[in-house]
C-alpha positions in Angstrom: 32.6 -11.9 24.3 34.9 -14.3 26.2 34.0 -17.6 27.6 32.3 -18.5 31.0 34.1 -20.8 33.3 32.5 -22.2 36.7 34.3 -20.8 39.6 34.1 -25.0 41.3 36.1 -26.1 37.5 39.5 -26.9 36.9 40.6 -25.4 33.9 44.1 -25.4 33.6 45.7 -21.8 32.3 47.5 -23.4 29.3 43.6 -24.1 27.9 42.5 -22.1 25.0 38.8 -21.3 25.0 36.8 -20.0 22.5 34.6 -16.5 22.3 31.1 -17.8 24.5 32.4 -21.5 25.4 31.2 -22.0 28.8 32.3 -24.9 31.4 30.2 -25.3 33.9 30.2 -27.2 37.7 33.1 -29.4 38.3 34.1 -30.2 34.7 37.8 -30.6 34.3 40.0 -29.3 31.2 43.7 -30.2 31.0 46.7 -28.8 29.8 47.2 -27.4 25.9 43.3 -28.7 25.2 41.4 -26.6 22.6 38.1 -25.6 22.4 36.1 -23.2 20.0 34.0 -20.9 20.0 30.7 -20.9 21.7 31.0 -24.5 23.2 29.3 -26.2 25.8 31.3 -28.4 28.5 29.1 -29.7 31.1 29.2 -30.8 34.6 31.5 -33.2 36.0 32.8 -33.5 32.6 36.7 -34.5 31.3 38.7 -33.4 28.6 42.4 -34.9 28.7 45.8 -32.6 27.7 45.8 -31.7 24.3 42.4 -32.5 23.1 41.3 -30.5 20.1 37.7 -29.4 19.8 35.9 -27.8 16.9 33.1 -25.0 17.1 29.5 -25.5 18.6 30.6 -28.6 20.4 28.4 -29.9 23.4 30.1 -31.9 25.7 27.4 -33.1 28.2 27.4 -34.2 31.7 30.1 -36.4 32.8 31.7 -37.5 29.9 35.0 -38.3 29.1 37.4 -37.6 26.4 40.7 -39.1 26.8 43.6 -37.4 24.5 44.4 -37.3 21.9 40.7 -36.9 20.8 39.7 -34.8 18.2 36.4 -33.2 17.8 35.1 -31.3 14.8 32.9 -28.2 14.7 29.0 -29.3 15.2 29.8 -32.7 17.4 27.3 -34.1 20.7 28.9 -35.6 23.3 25.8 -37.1 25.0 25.8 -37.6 29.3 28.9 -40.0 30.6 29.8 -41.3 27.0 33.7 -42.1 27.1 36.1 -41.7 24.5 39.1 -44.0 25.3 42.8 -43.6 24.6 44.3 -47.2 25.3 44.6 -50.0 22.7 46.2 -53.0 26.0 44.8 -51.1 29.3 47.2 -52.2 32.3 47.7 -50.6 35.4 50.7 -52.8 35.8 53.8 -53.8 33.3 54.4 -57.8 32.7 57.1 -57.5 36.1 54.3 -55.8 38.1 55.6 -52.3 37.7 52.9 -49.3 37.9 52.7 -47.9 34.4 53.7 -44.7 34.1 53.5 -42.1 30.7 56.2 -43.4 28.9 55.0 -47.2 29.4 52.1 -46.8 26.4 51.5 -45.1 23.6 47.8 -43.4 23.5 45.9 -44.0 20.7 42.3 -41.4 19.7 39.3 -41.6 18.7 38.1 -39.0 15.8 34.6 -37.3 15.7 33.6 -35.7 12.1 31.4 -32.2 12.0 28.1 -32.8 13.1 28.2 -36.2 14.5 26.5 -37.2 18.0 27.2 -40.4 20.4 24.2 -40.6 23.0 24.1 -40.8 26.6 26.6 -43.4 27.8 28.0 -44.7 24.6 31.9 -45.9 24.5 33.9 -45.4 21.5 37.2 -47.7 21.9 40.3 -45.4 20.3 41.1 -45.9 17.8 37.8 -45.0 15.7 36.5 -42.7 13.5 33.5 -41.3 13.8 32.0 -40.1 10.6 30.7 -36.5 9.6 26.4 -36.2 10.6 26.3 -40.4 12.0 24.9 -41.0 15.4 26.1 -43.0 18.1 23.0 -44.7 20.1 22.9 -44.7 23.9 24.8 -47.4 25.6 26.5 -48.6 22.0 30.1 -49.7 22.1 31.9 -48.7 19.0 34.6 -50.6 17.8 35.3 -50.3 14.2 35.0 -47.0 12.2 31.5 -45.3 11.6 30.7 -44.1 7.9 29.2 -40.4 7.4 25.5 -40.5 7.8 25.4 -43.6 9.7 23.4 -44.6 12.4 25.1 -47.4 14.6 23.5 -48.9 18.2 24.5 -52.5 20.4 27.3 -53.5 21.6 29.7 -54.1 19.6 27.8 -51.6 17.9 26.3 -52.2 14.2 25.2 -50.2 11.6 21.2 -50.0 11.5 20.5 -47.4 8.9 21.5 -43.8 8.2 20.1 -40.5 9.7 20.2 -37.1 7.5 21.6 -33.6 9.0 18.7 -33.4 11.7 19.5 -36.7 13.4 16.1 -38.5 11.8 16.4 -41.8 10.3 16.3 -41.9 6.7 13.5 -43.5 4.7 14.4 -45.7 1.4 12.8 -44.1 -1.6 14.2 -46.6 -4.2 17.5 -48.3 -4.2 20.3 -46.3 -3.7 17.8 -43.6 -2.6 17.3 -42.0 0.3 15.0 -39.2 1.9 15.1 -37.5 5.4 11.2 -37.6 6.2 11.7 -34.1 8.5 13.4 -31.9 5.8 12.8 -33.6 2.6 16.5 -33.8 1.8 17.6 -36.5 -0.3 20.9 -38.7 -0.2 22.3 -41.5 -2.8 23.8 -44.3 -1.3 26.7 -46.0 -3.4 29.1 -49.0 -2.3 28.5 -48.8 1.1 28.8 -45.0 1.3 25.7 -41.6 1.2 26.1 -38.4 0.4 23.9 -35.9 0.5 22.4 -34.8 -3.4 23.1 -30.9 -2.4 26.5 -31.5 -1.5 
């Protein structure tokens, strides 16, 4: 099997893709970026030089992800969410220069196996976003996201925690958590969960 890309993409030769990745209508893939295997990059979407992605990655319509991103196996990318890469965006320098490569220094953000950011969410490098939390639609993420976390506003704050199949968790007793579509249970400890089978 070898991956499917859309005659009206630019992927640029230097790309390694992954057995059954597919990129579809207009999408654009720079230099020395990575995908996995059997990945989806959808239309009109980005993915800057040297970006890293994971397995079973689905990079949906129109987003962005600026280098150096990295993406772990399992991640959403919901429709037009940007990843940025600029800690002191300027087109110009202080003496009105045009900034050029070696005028910044990029800066990524990190997304953990199995984590999704919704449709139109922003996450302003550099962030981590931890392993199974979700990013709501339209949130702004600013500060790091724990595992299991789910985060929405802008700036965006932590609500409450969501189990492997994205559903909010329901408090059993303190400290105690259970995931009301699968029955799984997580403990919660100084600010942290992890799941009880793991």
């Amino acid at each position: 099997m070898t991956a499917t890309i859309s005659p009206s993409s630019d992927v640029d030769e230097s790309v390694e893709l992954g057995d059954g990745t597919r990129v579809w209508h207009l999408a654009q893939v720079r230099e020395g970026a990575r995908l996995g295997s059997d990945c989806v990059v959808g239309r009109g979407a980005y993915i800057g030089p040297g970006v890293v992605i994971g397995d079973n990655v689905k990079i949906q319509n129109h987003a962005l992800v600026y280098e150096p991103a990295r993406l772990a196996s399992g991640v959403f990318v919901g429709p037009a969410a940007v990843l940025t890469n600029d800690l002191h965006p300027r087109a110009v320098n202080p003496d009105g220069r045009l900034k050029g490569a070696d005028d910044w220094t990029s800066v990524g953000v990190t997304v953990e196996y199995g984590a999704s950011l919704g449709a139109r969410s922003v996450c302003v490098a550099p962030v981590r976003i931890g392993r199974w939390a979700m990013v709501a639609a339209g949130a702004v993420v600013t500060a790091d996201v724990p595992d299991f976390a789910l985060v929405a506003g802008v700036p965006a704050r932590q609500l409450g925690w969501v189990g492997e199949a994205g559903v909010r968790l329901e408090r059993l007793a303190t400290g105690l958590w259970r995931c009301p579509r699968t029955g799984a249970t997580y403990t919660e400890e100084d600010g942290t969960l992890r799941g009880d089978a793991q």
